[in-house]
N, C-alpha and C positions, 0 to 999 in steps of 0.2 A: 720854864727851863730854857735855858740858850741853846745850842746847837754843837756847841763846841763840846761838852761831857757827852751830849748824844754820839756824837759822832767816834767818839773814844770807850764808849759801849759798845757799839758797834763792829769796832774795827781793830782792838786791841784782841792781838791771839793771844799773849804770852806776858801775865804780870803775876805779880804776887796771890796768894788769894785774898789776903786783907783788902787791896787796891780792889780787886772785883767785886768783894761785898759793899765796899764803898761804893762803888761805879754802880752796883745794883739797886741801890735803894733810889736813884733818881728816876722821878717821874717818867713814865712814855706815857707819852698821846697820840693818834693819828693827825695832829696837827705838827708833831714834830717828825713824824715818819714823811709827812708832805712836805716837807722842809729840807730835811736831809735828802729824798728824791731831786728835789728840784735845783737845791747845790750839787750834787754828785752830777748832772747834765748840764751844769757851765765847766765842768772837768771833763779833761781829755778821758777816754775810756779805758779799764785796765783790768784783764781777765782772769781771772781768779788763778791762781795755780794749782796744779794739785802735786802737793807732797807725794812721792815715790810712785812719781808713775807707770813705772813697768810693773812695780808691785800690785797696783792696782788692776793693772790690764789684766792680771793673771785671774781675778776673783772673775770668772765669767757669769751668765745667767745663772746658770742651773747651779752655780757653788757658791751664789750670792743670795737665791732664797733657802739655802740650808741655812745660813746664818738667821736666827730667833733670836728677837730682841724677847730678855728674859721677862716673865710674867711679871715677877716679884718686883724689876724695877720701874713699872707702870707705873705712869704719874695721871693725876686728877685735878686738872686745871678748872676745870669745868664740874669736879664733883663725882661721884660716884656711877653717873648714871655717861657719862664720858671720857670713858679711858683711853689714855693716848699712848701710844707705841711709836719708835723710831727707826728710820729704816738704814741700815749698815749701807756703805757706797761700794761699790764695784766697777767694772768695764763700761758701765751701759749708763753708771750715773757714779763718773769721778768726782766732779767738784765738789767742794766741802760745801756746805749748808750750815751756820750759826742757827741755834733755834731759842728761845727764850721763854722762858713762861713767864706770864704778865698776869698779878692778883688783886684781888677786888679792889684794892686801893690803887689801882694803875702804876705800881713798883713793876718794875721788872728786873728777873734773874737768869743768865746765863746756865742752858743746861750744859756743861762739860762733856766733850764725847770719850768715850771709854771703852778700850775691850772689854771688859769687865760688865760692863750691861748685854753682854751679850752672849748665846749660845751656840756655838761653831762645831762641826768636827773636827776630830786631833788633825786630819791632815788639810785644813784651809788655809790657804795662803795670807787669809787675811790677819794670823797670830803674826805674822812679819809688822804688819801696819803699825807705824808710828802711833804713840798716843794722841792725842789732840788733834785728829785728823780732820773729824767733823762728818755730820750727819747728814745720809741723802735727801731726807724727807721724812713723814712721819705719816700716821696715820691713825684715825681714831675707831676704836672696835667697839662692839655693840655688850650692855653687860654681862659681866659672868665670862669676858676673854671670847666671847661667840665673834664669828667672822668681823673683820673690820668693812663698812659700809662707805668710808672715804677715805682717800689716799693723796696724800699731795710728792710727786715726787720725779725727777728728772724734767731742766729745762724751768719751762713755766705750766706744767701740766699739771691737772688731779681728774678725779674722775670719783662716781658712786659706784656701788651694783645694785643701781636700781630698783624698782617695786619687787624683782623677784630674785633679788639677791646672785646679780650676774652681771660682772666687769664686760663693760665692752667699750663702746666710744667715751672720747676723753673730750673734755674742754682745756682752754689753756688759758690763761691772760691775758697775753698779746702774740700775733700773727703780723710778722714782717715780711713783705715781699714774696710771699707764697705765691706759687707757681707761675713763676717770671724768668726771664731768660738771664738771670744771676743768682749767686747762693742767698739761700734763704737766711734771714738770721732766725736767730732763737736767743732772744732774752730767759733770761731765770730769774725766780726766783730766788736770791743772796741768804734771805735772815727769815726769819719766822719769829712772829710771837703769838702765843698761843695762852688763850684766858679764858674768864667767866663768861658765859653767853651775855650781851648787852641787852637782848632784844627778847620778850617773850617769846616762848614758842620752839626756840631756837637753845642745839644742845652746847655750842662753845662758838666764840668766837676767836677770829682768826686776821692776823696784820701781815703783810710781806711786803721785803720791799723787791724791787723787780729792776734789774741793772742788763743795760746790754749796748752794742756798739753805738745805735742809734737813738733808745729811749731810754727812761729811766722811769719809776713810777711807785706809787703808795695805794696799796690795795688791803681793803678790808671785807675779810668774810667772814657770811652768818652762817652758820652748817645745821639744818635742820631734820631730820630723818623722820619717815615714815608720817607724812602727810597727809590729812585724810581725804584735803579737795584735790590735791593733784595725784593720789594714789603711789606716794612715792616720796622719794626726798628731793630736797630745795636746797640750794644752794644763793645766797644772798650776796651780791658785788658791788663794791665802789672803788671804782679804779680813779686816777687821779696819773696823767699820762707825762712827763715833758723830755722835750723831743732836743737830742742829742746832735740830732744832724738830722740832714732835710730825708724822708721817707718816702719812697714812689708810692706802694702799698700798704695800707696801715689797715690791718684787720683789729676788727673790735665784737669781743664777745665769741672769740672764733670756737668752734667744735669741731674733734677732728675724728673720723670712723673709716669703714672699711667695707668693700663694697668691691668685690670678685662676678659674681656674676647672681642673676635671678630668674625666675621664669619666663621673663622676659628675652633674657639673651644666655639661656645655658646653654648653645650651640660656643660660647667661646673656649669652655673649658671641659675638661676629659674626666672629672674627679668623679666619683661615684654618689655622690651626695649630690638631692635635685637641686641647691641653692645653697648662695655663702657669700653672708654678708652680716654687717653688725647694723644696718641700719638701710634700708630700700628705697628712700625719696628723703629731701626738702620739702619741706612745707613751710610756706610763711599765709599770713595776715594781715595785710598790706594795712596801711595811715588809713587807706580809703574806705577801708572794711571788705576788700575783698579776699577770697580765700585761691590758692597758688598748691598745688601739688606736682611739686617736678621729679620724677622717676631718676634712680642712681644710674649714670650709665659708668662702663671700665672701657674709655676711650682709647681710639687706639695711637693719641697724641697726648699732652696733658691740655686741658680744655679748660676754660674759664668762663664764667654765664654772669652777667648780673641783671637784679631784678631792681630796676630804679625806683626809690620810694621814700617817702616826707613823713617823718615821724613812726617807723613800722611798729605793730600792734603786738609781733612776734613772728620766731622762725624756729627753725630747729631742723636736726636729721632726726627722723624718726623711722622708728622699726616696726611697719604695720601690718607687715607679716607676722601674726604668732601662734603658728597653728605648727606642731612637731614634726608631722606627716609633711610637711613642704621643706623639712631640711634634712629629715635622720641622721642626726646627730646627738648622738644621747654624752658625749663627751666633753664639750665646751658647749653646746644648749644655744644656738643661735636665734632662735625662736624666744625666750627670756631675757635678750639683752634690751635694756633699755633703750627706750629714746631721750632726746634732751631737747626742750625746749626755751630758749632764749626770749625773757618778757620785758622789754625797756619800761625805764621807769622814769618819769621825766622827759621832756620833749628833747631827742635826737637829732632834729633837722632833717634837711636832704641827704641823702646818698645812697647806697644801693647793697643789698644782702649779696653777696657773691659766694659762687661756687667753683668751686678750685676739686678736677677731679685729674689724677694720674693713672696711668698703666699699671697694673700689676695681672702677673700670671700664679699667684697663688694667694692666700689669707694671712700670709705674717706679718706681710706693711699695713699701715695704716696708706692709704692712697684717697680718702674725701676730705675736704676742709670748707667749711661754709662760716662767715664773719658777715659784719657789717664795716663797709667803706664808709666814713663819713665824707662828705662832698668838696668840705673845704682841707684842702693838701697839710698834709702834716709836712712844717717844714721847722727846720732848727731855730731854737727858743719859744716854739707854741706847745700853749698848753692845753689839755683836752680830759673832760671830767665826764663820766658816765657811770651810771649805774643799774643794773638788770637783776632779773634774779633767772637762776638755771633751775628750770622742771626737770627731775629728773624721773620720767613717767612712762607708764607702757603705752602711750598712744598720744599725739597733739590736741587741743583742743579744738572740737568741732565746732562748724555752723551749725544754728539749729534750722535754719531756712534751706539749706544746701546737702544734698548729698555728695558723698568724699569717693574721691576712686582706693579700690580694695584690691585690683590687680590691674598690670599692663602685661599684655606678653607681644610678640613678632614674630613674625613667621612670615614664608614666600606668599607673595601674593597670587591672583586669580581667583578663580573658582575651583572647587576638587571636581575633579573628571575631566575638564579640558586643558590644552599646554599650558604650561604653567609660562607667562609673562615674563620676559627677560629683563631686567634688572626694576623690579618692582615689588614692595616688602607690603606688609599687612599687617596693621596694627589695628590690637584690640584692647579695649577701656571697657572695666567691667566699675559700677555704680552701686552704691547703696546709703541708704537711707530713708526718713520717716517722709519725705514727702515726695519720693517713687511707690511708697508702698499702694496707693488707691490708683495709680495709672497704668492704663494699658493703651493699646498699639491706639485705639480710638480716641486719647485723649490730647492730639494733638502736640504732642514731644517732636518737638525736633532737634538734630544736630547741628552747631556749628563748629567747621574744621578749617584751619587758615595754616597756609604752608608759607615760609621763604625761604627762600635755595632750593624749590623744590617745586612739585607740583603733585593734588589730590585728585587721588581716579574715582571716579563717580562708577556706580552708586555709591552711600554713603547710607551703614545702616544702623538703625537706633531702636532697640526693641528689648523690653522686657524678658531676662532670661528663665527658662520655665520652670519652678519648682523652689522658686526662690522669691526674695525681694529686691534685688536685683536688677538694673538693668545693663545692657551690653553695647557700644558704639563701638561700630567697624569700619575701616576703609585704607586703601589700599594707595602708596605713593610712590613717588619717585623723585630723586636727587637731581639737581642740576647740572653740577661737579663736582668735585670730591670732594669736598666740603661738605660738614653736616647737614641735615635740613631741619630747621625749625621749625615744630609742629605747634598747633595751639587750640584745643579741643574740650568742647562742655553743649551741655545740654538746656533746653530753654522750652517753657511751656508754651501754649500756645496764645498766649499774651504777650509772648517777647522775652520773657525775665529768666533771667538764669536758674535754673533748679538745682545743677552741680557746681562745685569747685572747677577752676580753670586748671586744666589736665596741660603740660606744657613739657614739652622734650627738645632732646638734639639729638635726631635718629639716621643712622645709617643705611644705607642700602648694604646688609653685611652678609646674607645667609645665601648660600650656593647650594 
């Protein structure tokens, strides 16, 4: 097929309907979706509009999920066991969205957007909305109309509710210029097509294209649910990137979460609930085969980390706290949100997992973002091909040689009973796993602790904690200047060799 009727698939709002059933029977392929990307980024950029916009503004949050996309107009792209629902646009997600269902013979047909597929009450502002507006996103529910398990919808975001059926952190497409001293962009997702699953195992697969100032791109997804080796569902990607104009920061594979305070540092906030967050560290799996656990902090700048590394094995924000009693929250369930873990597939190259962490004083923003930089600069007319697939699981995968830290907290330093040390903090790293379980204080465990911008007060203590399997590393530092200090902390037998995960932070001297 040429490029010229794709492109008029695509882009045609308003023709006859014979013209459209014509225009529907030509072939798509993801070879023409990487086509049309790749021409759309020799073209200047140009932002969608959105039809009646004060109209729109009106339909707020809370009057945009009263609108129900009706049962009865569920479509079955993917079959009975994958029902797809569409989501009405409002304040928080104006722009029209074209969606398409695409059927075993790779035809595709335009779904039409309509009041009329939907259920509103008599007084939503959204009975004003023009016809032919267009759809914010869609989402696929689990059979029998039971909750929907994926959501694609505002920008370039989607997200699951993971192994226990609870929304929390989101992934997104692509990550532009995140936490940099200029606005961020945000590409979207334009079109959707939506079809058979291609791949065993998997319930529908999924094409979009992805349009924005500086990239453009062709992205296909596998959507698989309820996984038996990752305890959860899978999400499958093959993005296909090119670059519009030259980009400082070019996030790949990004996940974005939320991350207020933990037992670590709940001296920052007053809320009555002991912790709140949708996700408590970074974990990655470096090329080399090491394993990285870096503790969430809510800085009190926005802060950027990266971890440089040649091909990485995986990373993710993960939620490793899931115990109810550490959140009390029996209302939105922070303890069941998932984690996401990010598994490259195909060789990466150089560059580095980054973490991009903001200020927030309460739970409503998302403020964590962690991608991967690839090394070589995204600049206008390069193109850049990756493909991963997203765990979306209640825990990363472990070492089986290593044990993983299970808590960090902080607190003032010294000893109790004597003055307490003026500007000197004390952190603690609690350990567990199968190969602490046969060691005690006699079997030679030591600690090693390495500070920058800072310095580590001795003693330095590493000892089995009692009644558990459990071990505990303690020690006490201090800042140099007001600048974080870089800590970097694990445990080693007494042969030399690592027994835990590399425990790493950016810690404050904060608590008075």
């Amino acid at each position: 097929m040429t490029l010229k009727p794709f492109i008029a698939i695509l882009f045609t709002l308003s023709m006859s309907s014979h013209a459209t059933e014509k225009l529907a029977k030509t072939e798509f392929t993801f070879e023409d979706l990487k086509a049309l990307a790749k021409a759309s980024a020799a073209k200047p950029y140009s932002a969608t509009k959105v039809p009646a916009p004060k109209l729109i503004d009106k339909i707020t949050y809370d009057q945009h999920w009263k609108i129900r996309f009706k049962e009865e107009e569920t479509l079955y792209p993917g079959g009975k066991k994958a029902p797809v629902q569409f989501f009405y646009p409002g304040r928080y997600f104006p722009q029209p969205v074209k969606i398409y269902i695409r059927d075993k013979n790779s035809f595709a047909k335009e779904v039409p957007f309509s009041n009329d597929l939907f259920d509103m009450p008599s007084d939503s502002p959204a009975h004003d909305l023009p016809e032919g507006f267009g759809f914010a996103g869609f989402r696929l529910m689990r059979p029998g109309m039971k909750p929907d398990w994926i959501s694609f919808l505002g920008a370039s975001y989607f997200r699951t509710d993971g192994p226990e059926g609870q929304y929390g952190l989101s992934a997104r497409g692509i990550a532009i210029n995140t936490g940099m001293n200029q606005p961020e962009e945000f590409p979207r997702f334009s079109a959707f097509w939506i079809g058979p699953a291609e791949k065993e195992g998997e319930s529908l697969s999924v094409w979009a294209l992805l349009d924005g100032p500086s990239v453009t791109g062709a992205y296909r997804f596998g959507l698989s649910k309820d996984n038996k080796e990752v305890k959860g569902h899978v999400t499958s990607v093959t993005a296909h990137l090119y670059m519009r104009a030259d980009v400082e920061r070019l996030g790949i594979a990004p996940l974005t979460s939320m991350y207020w305070y933990s037992e670590k540092d709940k001296t920052i906030a007053k809320d009555w609930r002991p912790e709140i967050h949708d996700s408590d560290g970074l974990a990655i799996h470096t090329g080399a085969g090491g394993y990285i656990w870096r503790p969430l902090n809510n800085p009190q700048s926005v802060s950027a980390t990266s971890f440089i590394d040649n091909n990485p094995k995986g990373f993710g924000l993960i939620q490793r706290d899931r115990d109810f009693n550490n959140y009390q929250d029996d209302g939105v369930f922070y303890n069941k949100r998932s984690s996401a873990w990010i598994k490259p597939i195909g060789d990466w190259g150089k560059g580095a997992v980054q973490l991009i962490e903001i200020p927030t004083v309460d739970e409503t923003f998302d403020n964590i973002v962690a991608y991967w930089v690839p090394e070589k600069p995204a600049l206008k007319g390069d193109e850049f091909s990756f493909s991963y697939d997203i765990e979306w699981r209640p825990l990363d995968p472990k070492s089986k040689d290593l044990a993983s830290v299970v808590n960090t907290r902080q607190g003032l330093g010294g000893i109790p009973g004597q003055p307490i040390p003026k500007g000197v903090n004390k952190m603690v790293i609690d350990f567990e796993g199968p190969v602490l379980q046969e060691l005690d204080r006699d079997s030679g465990v030591k600690p090693i602790v390495e500070a920058s911008n800072g310095e580590i007060i001795k003693p330095i203590g590493a000892y089995p904690i009692v009644g558990t399997n459990q071990w505990r590393l303690t020690f006490d530092y201090k800042q140099s200047n007001k600048n974080p200090v870089s800590l970097r902390a694990y445990l080693i037998n007494k042969e030399g060799e690592a027994i835990t995960e590399t425990w790493v932070s950016d810690a404050t001297v904060n608590i008075k």
